[in-house]
mmCIF file of the C-alpha atoms, coordinates in Angstrom:
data_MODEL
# 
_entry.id   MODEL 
# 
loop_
_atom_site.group_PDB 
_atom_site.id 
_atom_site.type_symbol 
_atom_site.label_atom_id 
_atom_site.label_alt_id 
_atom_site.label_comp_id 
_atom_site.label_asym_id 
_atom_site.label_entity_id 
_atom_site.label_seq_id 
_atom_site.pdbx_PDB_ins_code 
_atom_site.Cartn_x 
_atom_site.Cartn_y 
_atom_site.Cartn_z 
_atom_site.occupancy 
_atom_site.B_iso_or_equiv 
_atom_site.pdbx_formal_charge 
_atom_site.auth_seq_id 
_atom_site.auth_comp_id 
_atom_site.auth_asym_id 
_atom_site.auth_atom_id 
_atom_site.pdbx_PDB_model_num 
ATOM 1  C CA . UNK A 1 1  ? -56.683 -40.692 27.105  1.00 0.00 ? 1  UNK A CA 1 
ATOM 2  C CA . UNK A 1 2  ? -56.143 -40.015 23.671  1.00 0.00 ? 2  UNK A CA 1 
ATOM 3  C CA . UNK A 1 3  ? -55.552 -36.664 23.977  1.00 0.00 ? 3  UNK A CA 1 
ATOM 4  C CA . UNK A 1 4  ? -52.968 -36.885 26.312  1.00 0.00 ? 4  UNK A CA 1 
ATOM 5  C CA . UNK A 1 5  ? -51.306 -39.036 24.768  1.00 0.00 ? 5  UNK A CA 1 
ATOM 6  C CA . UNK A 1 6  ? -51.481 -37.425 21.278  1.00 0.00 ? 6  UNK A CA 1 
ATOM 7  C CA . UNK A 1 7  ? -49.980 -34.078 23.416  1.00 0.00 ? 7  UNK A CA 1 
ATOM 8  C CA . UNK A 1 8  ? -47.298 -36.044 24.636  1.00 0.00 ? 8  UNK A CA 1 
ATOM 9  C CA . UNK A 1 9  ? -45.917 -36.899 21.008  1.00 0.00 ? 9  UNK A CA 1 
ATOM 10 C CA . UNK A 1 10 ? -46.271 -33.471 19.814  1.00 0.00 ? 10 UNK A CA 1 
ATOM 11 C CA . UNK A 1 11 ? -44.993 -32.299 22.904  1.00 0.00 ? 11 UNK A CA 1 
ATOM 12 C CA . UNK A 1 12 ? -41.828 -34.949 22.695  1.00 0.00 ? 12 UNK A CA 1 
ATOM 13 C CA . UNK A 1 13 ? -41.523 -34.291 18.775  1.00 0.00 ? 13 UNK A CA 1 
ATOM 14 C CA . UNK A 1 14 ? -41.833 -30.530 19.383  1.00 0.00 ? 14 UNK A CA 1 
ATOM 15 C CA . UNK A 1 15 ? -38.926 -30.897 22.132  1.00 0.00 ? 15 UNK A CA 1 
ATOM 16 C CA . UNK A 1 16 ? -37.012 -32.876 19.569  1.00 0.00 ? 16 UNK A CA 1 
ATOM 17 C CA . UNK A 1 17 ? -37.029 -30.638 16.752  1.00 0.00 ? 17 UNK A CA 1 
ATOM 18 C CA . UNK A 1 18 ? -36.483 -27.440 18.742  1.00 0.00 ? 18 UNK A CA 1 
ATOM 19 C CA . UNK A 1 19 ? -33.185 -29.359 20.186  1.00 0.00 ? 19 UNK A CA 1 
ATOM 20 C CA . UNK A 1 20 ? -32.071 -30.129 16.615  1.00 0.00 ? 20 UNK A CA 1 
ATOM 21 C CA . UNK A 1 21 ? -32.768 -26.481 15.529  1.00 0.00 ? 21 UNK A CA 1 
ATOM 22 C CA . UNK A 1 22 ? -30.721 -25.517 18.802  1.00 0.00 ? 22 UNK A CA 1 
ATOM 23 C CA . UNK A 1 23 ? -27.787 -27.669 17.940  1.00 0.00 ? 23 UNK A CA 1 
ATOM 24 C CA . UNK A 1 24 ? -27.828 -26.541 14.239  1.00 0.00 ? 24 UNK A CA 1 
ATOM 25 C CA . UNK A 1 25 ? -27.764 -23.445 15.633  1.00 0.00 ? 25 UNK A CA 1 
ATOM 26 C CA . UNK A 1 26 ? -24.880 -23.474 18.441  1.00 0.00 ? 26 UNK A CA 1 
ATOM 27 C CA . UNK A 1 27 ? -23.103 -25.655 15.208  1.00 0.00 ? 27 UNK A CA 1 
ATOM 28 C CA . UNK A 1 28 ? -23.401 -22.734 12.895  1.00 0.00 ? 28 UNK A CA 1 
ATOM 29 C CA . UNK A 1 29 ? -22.506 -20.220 15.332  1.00 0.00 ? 29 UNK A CA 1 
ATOM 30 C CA . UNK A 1 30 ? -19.119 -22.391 16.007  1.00 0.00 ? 30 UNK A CA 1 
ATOM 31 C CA . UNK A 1 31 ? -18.474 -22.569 12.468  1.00 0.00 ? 31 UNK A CA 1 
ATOM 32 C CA . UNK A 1 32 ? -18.443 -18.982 12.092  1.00 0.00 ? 32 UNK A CA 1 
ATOM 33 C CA . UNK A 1 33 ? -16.348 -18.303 14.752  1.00 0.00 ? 33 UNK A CA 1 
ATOM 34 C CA . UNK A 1 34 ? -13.853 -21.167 13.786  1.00 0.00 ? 34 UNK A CA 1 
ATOM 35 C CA . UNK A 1 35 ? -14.245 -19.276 9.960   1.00 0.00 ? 35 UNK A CA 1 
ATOM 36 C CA . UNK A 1 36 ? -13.392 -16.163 11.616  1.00 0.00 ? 36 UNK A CA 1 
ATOM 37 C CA . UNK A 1 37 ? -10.995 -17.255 13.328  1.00 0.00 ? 37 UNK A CA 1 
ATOM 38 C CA . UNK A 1 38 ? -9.042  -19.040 10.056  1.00 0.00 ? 38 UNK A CA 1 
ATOM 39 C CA . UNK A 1 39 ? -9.776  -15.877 7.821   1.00 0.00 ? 39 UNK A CA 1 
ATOM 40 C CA . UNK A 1 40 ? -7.874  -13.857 10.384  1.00 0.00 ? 40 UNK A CA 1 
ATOM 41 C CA . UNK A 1 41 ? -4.886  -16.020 10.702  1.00 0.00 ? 41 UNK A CA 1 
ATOM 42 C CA . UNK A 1 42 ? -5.150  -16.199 6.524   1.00 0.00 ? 42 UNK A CA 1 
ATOM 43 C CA . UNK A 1 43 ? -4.613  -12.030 6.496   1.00 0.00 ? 43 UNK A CA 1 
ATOM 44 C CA . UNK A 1 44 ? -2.273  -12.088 9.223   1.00 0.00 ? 44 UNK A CA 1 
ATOM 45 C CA . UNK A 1 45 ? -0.178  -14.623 7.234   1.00 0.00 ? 45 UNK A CA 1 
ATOM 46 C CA . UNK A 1 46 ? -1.069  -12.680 3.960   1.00 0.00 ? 46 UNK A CA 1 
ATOM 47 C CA . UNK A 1 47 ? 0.401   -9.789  5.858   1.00 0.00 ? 47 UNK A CA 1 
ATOM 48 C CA . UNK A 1 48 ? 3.760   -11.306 6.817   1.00 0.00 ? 48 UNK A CA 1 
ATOM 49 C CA . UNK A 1 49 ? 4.011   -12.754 3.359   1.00 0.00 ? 49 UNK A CA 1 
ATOM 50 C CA . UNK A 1 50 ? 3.724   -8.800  1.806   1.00 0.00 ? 50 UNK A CA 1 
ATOM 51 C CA . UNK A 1 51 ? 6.405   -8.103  4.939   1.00 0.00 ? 51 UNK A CA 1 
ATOM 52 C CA . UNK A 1 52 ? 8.598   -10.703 3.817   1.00 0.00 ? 52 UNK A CA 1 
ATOM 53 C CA . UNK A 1 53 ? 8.112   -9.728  0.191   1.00 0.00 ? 53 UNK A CA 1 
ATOM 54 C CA . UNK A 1 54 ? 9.127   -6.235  0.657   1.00 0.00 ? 54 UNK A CA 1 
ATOM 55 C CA . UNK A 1 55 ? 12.070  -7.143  2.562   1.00 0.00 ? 55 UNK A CA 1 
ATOM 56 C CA . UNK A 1 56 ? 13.599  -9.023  0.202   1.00 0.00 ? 56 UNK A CA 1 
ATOM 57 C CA . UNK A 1 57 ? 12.697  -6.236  -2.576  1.00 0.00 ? 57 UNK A CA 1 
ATOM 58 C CA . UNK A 1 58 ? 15.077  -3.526  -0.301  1.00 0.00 ? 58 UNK A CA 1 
ATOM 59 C CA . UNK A 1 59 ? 17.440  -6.108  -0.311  1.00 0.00 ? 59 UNK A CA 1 
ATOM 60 C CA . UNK A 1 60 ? 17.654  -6.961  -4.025  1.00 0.00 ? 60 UNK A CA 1 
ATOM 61 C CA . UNK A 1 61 ? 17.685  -2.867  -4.445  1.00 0.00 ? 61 UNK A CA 1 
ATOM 62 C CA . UNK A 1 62 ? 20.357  -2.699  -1.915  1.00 0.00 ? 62 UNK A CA 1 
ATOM 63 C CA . UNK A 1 63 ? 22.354  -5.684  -3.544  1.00 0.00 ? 63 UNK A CA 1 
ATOM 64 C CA . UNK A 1 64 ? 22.005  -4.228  -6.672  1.00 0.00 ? 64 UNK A CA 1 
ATOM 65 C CA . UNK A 1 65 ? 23.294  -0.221  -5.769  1.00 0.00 ? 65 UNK A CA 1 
ATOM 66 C CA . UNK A 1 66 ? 25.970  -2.033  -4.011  1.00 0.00 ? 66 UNK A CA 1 
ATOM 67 C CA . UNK A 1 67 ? 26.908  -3.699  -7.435  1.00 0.00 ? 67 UNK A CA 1 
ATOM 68 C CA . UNK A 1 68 ? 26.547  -0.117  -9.556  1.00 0.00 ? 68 UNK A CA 1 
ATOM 69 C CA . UNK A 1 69 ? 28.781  1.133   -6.466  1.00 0.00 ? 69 UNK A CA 1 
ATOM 70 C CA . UNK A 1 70 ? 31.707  -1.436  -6.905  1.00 0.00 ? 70 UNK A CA 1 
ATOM 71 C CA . UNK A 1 71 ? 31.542  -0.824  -10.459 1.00 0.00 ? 71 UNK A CA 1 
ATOM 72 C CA . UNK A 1 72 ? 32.016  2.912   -10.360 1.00 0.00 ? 72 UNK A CA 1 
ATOM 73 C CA . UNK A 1 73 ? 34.972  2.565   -8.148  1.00 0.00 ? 73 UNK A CA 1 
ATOM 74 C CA . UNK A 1 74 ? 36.326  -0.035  -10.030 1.00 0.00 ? 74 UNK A CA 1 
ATOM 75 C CA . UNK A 1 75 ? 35.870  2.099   -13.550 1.00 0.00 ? 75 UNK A CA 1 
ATOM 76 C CA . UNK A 1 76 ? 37.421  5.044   -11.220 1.00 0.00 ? 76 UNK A CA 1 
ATOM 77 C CA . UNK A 1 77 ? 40.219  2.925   -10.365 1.00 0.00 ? 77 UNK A CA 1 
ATOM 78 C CA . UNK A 1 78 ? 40.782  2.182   -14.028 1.00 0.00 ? 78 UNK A CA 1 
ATOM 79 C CA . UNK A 1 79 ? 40.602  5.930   -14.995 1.00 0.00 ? 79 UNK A CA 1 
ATOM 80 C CA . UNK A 1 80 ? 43.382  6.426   -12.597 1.00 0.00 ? 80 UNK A CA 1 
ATOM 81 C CA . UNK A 1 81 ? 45.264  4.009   -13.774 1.00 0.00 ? 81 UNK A CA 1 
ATOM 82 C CA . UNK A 1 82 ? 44.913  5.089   -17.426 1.00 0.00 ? 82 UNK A CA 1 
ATOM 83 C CA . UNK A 1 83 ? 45.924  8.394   -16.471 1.00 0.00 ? 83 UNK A CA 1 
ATOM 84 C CA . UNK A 1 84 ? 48.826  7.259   -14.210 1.00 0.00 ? 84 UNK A CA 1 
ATOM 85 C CA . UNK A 1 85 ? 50.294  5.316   -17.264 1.00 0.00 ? 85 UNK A CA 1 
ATOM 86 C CA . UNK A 1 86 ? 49.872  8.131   -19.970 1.00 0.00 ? 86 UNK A CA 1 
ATOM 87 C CA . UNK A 1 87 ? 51.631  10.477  -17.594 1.00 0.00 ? 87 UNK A CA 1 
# 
């Protein structure tokens, strides 16, 4: 009787501990996916950010030939006018 009832424990603690080593397991395996899954939203973020970034950069360089454009016409228009009234 002993013995079958020392197997049972081992048997129930064996059980016990191989369902705790499955659940740490199938925990770990979810946290990896779920850290996957946040580290590839972080670089597709990352990558909008850059997107964003580089937009804006055209349009400060766009905003700023625009400005060096005004100002030679306006210096043009000046020259004319400078010429127009020395004539």
């Amino acid at each position: 009787m002993t013995s079958i009832t020392h197997t049972s424990i081992v048997t129930r603690a064996s059980l016990h501990n191989f369902s705790t080593l499955l659940l740490l397991y199938v925990n770990g395996e979810r946290e990896q996916k779920e850290g996957e899954e946040e580290g590839e939203e972080e670089e597709e973020e990352e990558e909008e950010e850059e997107e964003e970034e580089e937009e804006m950069g055209k349009m400060c360089l766009k905003d700023r030939q625009d400005g060096i454009d005004e100002r030679r016409e306006t210096e043009k228009r000046e020259k004319r006018g400078t010429e127009t009234e020395n004539k």
